[in-house]
Structure formats: structure tokens, C-alpha cells
N, CA, C and O atoms as a DFTB+ gen file, in Angstrom:
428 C
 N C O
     1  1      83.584     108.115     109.048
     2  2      85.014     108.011     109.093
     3  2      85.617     109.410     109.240
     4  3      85.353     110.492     108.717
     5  1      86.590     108.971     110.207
     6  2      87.172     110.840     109.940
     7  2      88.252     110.524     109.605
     8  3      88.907     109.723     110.272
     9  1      88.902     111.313     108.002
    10  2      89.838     111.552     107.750
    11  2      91.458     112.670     108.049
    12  3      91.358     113.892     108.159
    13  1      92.334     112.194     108.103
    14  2      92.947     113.172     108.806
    15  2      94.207     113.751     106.998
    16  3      94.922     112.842     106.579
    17  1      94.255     114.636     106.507
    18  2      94.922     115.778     105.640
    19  2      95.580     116.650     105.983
    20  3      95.165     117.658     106.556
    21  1      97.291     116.285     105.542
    22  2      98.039     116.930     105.678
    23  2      98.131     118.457     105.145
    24  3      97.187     118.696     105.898
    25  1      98.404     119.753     104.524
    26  2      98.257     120.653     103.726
    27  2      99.329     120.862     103.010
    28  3     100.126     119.935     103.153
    29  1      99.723     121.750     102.241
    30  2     100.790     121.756     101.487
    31  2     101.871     123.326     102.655
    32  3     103.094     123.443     102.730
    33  1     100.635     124.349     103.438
    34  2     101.468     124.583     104.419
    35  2     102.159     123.716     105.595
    36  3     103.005     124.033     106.432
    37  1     101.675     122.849     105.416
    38  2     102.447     121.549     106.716
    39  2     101.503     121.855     108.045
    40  3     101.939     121.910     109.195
    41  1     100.043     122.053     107.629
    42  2      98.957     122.609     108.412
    43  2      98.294     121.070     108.463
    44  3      98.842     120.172     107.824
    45  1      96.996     120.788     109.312
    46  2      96.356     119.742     109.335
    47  2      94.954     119.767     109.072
    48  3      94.359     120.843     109.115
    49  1      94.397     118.775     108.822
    50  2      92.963     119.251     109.126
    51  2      92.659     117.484     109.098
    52  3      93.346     116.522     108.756
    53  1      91.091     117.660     109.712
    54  2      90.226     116.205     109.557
    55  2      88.938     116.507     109.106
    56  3      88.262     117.359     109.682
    57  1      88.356     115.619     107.698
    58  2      87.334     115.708     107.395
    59  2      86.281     114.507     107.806
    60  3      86.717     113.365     107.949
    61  1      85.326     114.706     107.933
    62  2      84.222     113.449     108.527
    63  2      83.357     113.227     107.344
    64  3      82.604     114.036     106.803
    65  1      83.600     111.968     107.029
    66  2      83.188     111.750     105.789
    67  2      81.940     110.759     106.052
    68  3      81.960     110.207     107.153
    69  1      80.583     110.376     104.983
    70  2      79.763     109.757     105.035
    71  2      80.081     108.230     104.549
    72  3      81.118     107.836     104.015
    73  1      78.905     107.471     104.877
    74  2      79.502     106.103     104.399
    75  2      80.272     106.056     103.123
    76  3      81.357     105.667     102.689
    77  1      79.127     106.672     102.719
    78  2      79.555     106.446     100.788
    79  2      80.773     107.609     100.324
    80  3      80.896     107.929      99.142
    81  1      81.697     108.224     101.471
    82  2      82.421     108.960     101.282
    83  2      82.484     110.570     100.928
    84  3      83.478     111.224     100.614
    85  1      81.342     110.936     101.050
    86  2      80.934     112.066     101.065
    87  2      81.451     113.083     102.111
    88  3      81.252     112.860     103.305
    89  1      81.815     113.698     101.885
    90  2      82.844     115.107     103.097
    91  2      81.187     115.887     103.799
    92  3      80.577     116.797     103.236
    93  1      80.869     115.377     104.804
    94  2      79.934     116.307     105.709
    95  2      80.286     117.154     106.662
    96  3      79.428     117.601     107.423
    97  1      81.883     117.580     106.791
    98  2      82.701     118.423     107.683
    99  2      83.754     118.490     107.490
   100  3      84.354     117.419     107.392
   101  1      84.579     119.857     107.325
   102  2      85.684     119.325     107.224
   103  2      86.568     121.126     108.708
   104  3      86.235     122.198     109.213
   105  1      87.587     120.265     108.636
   106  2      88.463     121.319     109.990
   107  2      88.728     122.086     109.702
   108  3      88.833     122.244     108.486
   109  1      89.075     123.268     110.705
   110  2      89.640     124.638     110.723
   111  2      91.373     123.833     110.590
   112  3      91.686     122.778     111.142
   113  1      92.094     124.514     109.892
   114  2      93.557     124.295     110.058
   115  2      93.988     124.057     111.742
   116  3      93.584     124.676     112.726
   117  1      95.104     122.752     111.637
   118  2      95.515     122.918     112.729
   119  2      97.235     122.925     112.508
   120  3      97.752     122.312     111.574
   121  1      97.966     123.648     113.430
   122  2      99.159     123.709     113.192
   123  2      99.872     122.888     113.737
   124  3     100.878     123.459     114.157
   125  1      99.879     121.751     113.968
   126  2     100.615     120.250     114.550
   127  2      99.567     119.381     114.458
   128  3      98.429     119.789     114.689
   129  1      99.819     118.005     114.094
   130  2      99.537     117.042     114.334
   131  2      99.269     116.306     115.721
   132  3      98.487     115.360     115.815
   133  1      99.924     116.782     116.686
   134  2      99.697     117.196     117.933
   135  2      97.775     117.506     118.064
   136  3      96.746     116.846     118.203
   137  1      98.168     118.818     117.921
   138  2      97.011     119.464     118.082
   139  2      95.582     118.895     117.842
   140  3      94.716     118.759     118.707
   141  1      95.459     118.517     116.223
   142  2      94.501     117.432     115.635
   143  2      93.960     116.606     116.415
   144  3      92.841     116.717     116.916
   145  1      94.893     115.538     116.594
   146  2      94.709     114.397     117.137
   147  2      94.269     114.884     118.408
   148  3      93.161     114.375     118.579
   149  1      94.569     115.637     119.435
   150  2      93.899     115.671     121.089
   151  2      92.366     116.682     120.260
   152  3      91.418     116.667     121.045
   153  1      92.177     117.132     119.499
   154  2      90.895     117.994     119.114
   155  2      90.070     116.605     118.769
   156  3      88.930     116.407     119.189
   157  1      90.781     115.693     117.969
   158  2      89.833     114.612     117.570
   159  2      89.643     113.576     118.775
   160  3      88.644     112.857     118.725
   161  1      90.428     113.458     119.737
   162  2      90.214     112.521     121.017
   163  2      88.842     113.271     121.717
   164  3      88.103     112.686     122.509
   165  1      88.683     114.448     121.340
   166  2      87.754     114.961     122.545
   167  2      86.402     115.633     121.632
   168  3      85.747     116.623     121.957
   169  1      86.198     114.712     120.315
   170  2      84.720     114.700     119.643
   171  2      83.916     114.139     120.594
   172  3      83.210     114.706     121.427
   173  1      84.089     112.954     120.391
   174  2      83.435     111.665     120.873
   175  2      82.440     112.290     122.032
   176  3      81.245     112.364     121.746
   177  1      82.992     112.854     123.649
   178  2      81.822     113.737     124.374
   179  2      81.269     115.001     123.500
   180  3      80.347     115.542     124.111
   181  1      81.437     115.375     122.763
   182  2      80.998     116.780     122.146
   183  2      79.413     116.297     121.692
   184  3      78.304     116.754     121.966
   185  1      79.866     115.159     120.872
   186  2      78.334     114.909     120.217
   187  2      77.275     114.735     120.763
   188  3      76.353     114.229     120.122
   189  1      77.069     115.206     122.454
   190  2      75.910     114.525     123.268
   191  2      75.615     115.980     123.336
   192  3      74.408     116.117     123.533
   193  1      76.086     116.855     123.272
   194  2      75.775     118.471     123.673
   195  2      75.241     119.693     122.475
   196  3      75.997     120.507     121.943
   197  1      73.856     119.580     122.245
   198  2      73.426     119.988     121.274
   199  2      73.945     121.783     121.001
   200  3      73.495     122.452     120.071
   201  1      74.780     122.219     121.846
   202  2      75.572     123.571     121.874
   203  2      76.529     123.930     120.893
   204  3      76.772     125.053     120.453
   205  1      77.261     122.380     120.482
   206  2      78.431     122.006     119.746
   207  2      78.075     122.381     118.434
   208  3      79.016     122.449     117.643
   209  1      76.894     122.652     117.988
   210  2      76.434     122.498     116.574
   211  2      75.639     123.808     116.554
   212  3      74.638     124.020     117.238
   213  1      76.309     124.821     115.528
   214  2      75.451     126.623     115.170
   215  2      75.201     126.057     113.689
   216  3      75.911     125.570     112.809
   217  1      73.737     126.387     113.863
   218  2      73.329     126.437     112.469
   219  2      72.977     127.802     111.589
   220  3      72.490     128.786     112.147
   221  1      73.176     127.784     110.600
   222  2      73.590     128.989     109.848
   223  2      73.015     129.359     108.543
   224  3      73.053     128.408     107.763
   225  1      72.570     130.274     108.123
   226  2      71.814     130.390     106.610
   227  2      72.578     131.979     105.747
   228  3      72.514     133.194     105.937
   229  1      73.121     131.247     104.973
   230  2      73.549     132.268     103.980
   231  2      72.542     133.587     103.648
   232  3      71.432     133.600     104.180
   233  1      72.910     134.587     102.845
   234  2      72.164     135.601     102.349
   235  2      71.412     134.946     101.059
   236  3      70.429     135.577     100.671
   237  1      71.740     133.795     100.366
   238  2      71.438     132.907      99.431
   239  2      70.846     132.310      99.367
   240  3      70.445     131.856      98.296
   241  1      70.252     131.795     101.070
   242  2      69.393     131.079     101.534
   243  2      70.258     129.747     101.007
   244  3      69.551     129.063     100.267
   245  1      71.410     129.276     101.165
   246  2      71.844     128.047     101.896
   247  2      71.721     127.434     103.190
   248  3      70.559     127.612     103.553
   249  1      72.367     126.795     104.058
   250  2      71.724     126.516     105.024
   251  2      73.397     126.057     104.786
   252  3      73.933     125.985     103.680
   253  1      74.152     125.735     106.279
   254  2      75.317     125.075     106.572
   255  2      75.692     125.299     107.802
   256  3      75.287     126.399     108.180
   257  1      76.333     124.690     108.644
   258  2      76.259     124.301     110.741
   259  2      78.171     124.092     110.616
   260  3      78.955     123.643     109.780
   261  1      78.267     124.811     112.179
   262  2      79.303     124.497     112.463
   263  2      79.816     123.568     113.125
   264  3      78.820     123.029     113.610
   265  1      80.936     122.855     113.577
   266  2      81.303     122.324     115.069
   267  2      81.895     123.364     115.813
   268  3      82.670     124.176     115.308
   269  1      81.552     123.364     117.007
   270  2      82.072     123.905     117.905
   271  2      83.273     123.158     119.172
   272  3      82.828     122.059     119.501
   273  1      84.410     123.435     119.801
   274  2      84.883     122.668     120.606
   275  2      84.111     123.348     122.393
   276  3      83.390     124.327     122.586
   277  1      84.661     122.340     123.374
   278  2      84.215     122.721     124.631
   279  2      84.240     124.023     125.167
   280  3      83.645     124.626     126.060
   281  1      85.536     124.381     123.945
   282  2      85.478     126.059     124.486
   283  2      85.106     127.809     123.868
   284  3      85.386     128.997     124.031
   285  1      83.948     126.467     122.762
   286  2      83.351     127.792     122.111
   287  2      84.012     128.276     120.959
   288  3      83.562     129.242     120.344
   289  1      85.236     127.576     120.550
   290  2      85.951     127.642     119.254
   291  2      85.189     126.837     117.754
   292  3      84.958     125.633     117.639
   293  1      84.993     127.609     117.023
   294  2      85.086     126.809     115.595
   295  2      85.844     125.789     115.127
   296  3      86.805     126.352     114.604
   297  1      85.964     124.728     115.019
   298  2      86.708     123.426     114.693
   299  2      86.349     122.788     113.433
   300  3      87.049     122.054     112.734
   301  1      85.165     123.174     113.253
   302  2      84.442     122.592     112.026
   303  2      83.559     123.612     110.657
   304  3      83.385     124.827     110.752
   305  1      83.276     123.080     109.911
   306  2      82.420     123.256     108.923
   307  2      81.891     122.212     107.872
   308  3      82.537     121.516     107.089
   309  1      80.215     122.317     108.123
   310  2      79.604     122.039     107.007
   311  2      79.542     122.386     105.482
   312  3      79.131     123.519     105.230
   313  1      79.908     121.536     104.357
   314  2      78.844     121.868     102.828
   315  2      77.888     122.693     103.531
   316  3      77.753     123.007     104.713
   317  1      77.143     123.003     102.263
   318  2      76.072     123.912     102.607
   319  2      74.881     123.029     101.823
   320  3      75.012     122.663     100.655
   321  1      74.044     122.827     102.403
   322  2      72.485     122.166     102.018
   323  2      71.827     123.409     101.252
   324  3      72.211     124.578     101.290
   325  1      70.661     122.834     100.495
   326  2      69.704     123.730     100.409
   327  2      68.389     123.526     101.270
   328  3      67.498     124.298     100.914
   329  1      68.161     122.973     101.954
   330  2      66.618     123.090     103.168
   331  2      67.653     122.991     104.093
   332  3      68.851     122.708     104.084
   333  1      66.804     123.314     104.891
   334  2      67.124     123.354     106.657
   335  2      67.447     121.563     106.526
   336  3      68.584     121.115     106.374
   337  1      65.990     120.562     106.636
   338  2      65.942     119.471     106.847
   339  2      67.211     118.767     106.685
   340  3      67.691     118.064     107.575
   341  1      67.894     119.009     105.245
   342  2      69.462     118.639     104.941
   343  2      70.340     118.689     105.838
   344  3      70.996     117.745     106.278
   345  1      70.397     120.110     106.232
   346  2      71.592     120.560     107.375
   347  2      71.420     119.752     108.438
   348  3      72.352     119.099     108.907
   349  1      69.676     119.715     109.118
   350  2      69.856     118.585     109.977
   351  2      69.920     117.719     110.175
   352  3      70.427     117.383     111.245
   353  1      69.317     116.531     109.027
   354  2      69.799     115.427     108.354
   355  2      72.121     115.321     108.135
   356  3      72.700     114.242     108.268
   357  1      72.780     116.457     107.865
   358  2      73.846     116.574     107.792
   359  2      74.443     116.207     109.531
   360  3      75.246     115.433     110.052
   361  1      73.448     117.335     109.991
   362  2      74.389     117.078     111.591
   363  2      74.188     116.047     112.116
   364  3      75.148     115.468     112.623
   365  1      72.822     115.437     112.178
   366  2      72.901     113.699     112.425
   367  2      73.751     112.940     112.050
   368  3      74.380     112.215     112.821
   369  1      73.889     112.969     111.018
   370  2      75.298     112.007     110.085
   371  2      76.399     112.722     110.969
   372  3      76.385     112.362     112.146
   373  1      77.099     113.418     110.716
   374  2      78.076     113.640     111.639
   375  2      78.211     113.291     112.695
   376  3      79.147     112.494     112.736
   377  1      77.591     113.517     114.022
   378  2      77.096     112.912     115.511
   379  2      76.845     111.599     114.882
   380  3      77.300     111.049     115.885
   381  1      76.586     110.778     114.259
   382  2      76.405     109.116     114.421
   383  2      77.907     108.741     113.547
   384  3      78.212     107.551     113.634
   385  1      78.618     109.384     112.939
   386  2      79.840     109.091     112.264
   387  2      80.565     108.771     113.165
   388  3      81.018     107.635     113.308
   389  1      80.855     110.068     114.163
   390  2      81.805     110.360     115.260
   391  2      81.618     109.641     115.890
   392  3      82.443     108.728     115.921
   393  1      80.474     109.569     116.769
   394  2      79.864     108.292     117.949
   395  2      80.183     106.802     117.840
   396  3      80.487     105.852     118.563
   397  1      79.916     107.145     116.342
   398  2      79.964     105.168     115.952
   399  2      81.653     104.821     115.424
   400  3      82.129     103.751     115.046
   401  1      82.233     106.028     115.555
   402  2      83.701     105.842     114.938
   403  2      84.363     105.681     116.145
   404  3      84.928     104.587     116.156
   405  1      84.496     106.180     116.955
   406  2      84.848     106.460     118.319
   407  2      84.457     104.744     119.264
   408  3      85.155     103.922     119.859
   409  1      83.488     104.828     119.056
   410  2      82.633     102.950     119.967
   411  2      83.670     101.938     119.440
   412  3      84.600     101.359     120.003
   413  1      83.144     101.910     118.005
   414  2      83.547     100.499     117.670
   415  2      85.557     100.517     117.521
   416  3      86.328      99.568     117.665
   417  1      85.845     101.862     117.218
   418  2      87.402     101.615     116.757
   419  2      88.428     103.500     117.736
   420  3      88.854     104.539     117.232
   421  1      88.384     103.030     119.081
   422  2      88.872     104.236     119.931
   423  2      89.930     104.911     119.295
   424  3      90.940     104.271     119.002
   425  1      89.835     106.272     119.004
   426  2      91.098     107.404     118.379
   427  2      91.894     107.016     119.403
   428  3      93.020     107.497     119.526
């Protein structure tokens, strides 16, 4: 499910949440509602392009992946896992959230 959150600056964001409601991404601020919504119309092709997704490891040795949009912008962020396997187990869930959110019920 992707959730869409207003801010208390009157900023936006959307988080992609797991079945059981769990936040596996959540947005870079967007400044209109506008904006959001055409960033969230144009997931749906993103998730076929394994480019969209930088994976990342803290100095802590966390592990946490970004989204990327078509044009190389940050749009997203992961929690941070502790194994790799998590993070990629994380980005699967995301790509089948989006995919399967997008099929059955069109933004």
C-alpha cells in the first residue's frame, strides 16, 4: 500500500507500507500534492529497472537502498536492515507492493 502524508510544513510525502503495515519506504518531501501524485503515477514502470534501487551500507554495517526516479533523483528511502539478505528481501517487498498496487487498483 502506498500511503500518502501530509507534513506539518504543508510538504508531502508517500510511504510504502507492507501487508502487515510495516513502513519499507518512505519519500523525500514533496512540495505540492501535485508533485506526489505524478512521482507516484510513474512508480509502477520504475519497478522493472533494476537501476531504480542503490543499495547502501552504513559505517555501522547497516544495510538500507534507495528509490531512485527516471531521472536519477532520490525519491525514496529504506529502514535500515541488518544483513544484506533483508535489504533485498526489503526491495522485493517494495517492487511487488508497487506492482501489485498499481495492477489491481490504478493511481
Amino acid at each position: 500500500m502506498i500511503n500518502i502524508k501530509k507534513e506539518k510544513d504543508n510538504s508531502y510525502r508517500f510511504i510504502v507500507t507492507s501487508e502487515e503495515g510495516n513502513s519499507l519506504l518512505q519519500s523525500v518531501p514533496f512540495s505540492s500534492k501535485k508533485e506526489l501524485d505524478t512521482t507516484v503515477k510513474e512508480l509502477s514502470p520504475l519497478m522493472n529497472k533494476p537501476s531504480v534501487f542503490e543499495r547502501k551500507t552504513s559505517y555501522s554495517g547497516k544495510f538500507h537502498f534507495t528509490l531512485k526516479n527516471k531521472s536519477g533523483n532520490v525519491i525514496g528511502t529504506s529502514n535500515t536492515y541488518t544483513s544484506e539478505a533483508g535489504m533485498e528481501n526489503g526491495i522485493t517487498n517494495v517492487r511487488n507492493r508497487i506492482s501489485n498496487l498499481t495492477r489491481s487498483n490504478p493511481l
